[in-house]
N, C-alpha and C positions, 0 to 999 in steps of 0.2 A: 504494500500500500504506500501510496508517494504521499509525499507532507498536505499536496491541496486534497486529495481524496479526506484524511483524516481531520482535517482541517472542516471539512463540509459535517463529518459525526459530530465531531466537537469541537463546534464553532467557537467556544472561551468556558477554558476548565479553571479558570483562576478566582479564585474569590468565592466560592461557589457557596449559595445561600440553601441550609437542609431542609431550613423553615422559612415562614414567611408569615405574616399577622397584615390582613388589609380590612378595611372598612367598607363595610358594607354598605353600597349605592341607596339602599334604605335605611340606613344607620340603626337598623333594627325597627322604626318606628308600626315595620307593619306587622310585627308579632305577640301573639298573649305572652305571659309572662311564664305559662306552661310550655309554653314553645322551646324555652330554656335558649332562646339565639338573640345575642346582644349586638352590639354596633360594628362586630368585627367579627372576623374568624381568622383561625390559622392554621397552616395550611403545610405540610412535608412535600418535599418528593418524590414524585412518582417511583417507585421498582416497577419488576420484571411481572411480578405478582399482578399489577394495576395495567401495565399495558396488555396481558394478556386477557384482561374482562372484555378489551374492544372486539375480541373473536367470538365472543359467546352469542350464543343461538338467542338471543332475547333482544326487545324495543332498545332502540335507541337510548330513547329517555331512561329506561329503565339501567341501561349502560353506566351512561352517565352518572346518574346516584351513588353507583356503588363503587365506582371509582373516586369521586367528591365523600363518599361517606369512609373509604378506606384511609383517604388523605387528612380528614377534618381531626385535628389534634387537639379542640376542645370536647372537654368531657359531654356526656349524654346530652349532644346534639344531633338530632335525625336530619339528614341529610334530604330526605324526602319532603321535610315541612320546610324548607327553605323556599321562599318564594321565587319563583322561575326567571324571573329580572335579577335575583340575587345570584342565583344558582349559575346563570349563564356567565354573568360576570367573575365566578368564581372558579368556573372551567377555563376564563378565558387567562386567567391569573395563574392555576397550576398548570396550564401550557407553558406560561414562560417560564415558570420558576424551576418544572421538571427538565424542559428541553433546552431552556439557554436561549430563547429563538423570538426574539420579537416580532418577527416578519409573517404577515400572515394572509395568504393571497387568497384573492375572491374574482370568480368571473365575472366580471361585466358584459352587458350589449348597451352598444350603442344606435338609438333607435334613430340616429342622422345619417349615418351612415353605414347601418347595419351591421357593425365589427362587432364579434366578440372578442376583448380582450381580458389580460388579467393584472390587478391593481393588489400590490403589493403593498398592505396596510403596517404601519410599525403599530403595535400594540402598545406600547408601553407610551407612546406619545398621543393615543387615544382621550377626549375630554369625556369625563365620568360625569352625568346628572344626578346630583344629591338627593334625596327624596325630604320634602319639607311638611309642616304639618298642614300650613297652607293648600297646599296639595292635597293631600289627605280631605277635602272638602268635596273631593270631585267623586267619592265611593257613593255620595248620597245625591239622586235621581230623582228627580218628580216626574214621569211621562206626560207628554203633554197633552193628552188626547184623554186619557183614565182619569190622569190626575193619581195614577199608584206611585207610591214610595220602594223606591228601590234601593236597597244598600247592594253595592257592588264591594269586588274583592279580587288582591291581587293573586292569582293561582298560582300552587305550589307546584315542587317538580311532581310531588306524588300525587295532585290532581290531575297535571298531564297525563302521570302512566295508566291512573284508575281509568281514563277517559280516553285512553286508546285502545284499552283491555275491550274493554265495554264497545266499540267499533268494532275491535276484530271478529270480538264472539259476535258480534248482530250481522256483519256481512258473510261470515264462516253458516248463519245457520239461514240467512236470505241473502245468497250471493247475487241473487239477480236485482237490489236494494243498490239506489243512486249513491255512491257513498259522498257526491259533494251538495247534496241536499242532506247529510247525514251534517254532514265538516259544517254546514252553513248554521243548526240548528245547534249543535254542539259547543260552536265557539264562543256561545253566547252565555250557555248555560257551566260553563269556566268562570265566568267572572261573578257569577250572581249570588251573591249572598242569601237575602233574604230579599222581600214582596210584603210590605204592608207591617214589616215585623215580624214576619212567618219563613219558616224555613219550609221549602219544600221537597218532599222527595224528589230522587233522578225522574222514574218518570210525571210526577205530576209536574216537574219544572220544565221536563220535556212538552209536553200538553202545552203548559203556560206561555212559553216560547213560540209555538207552533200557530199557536191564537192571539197570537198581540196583534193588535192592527199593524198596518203598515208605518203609519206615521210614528206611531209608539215606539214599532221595532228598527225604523231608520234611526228614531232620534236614540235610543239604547246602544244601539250598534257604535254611533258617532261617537257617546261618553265612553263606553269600552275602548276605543283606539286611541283615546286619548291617556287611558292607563300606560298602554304597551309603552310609550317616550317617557314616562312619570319620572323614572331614573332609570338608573343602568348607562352602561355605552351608551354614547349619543351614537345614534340611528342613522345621521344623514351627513355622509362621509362621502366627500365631493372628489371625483375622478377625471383624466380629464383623457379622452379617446389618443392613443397612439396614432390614428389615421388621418382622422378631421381637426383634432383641436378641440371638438366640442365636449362639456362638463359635464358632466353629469351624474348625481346622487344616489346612494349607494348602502345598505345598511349592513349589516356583521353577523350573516350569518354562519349556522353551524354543520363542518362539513368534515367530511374524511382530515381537510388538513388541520385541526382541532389538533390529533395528538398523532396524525400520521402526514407530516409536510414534505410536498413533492422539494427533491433539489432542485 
């Protein structure tokens, strides 16, 4: 192996941090006190043990947990109740801290000139949105048409995986079932706390969702996308086309190059 080859496995063995303690985009604010998850977590590096769950027969999401809960070096914290805006932002942290590697590339297209390229993001130079209590004002909904009160809620990673489980088995037993009228009804009933002060079960929230007016269910839909930017990475990370010149935005999502990066 020649020095640039080894140079590419490890890019800078000097210094090397075994831990790490970062702040959490929510500073904890969106958790009970049962939750046991404060303004921070901290965080080891990845072993051989942790890269080897990325091959396991199981969801994504569900991957991810147990790799974030293998690493999470505070006491009886579940890795699962971390809310998914935390959670992301804390995968994207034990990437660098396990692999050394700030660079973290995302396809682009470019809808001016139809190029797909790829934008080589530094993570570490990434701006992080705080979550304030101010914010925190936006969980609670009046529809405008009902007039119901809605509290909203930001979803955990372990409401993801329950609510992918619950997909797989409903198309596994109605495969011939639309699954993006499934995704459309689904994404909605993520964020939904309670209704009037009432918690509902999966399917009556399903029913509840499926019967909203339209106007009700456009204007819910709007304050739900408004959560997804509340904190975490900032979302809109400006690219600029190799071919044409022209800019265009871009958000961070999560792919193979997470803990597996092309050279």
């Amino acid at each position: 192996m020649n020095k640039e080859e080894n140079k590419e496995i490890l890019p800078n063995i000097k210094n090397i941090k075994t831990q790490d303690t970062f702040t959490l985009p929510s500073k904890g604010l969106v958790y009970a006190e049962a939750d046991n998850i404060g303004k921070s977590i901290t965080l080891r590096r990845m072993t051989t043990k942790e890269d080897k769950m990325r091959l396991r027969n199981e969801s994504e999401d569900k991957v991810r947990k147990d790799i974030l809960q293998a690493c999470i070096l505070d006491q009886n914290v579940d890795a699962g109740k971390l809310k998914l805006l935390d959670a992301n932002f804390l995968l994207f942290k034990l990437r660098v801290l396990s692999l050394l590697d700030d660079t973290y590339k995302v396809s682009c297209f470019c809808p001016k000139c139809t190029t797909t390229f790829v934008h080589e993001v530094n993570l570490s130079e990434l701006d992080v949105n705080y979550l304030t209590k101010e914010k925190l004002k936006m969980l609670k909904v009046e529809l405008p048409l009902s007039k119901l009160q809605v509290d909203l809620k930001y979803p955990s990673l372990q409401d993801t995986i329950n609510m992918g489980d619950k997909l797989r088995e409903y198309i596994d037993k109605f495969p011939n079932a639309d699954r993006n009228e499934l995704v459309y009804t689904v994404s909605s009933m993520l964020y939904i706390d309670k209704i009037n002060g009432q918690k509902l079960l999966s399917e009556e929230l399903e029913d509840w969702v499926d019967n909203l007016d339209i106007l009700d269910n456009r204007f819910l839909r709007n304050n739900i996308a408004k959560l997804d930017n509340s904190f975490g990475f900032d979302e809109v990370i400006p690219a600029q086309c190799p071919n044409c010149g022209n800019v265009i935005n871009h958000g961070l999502p999560i792919t193979n190059e997470l803990f597996n990066p092309s050279l």
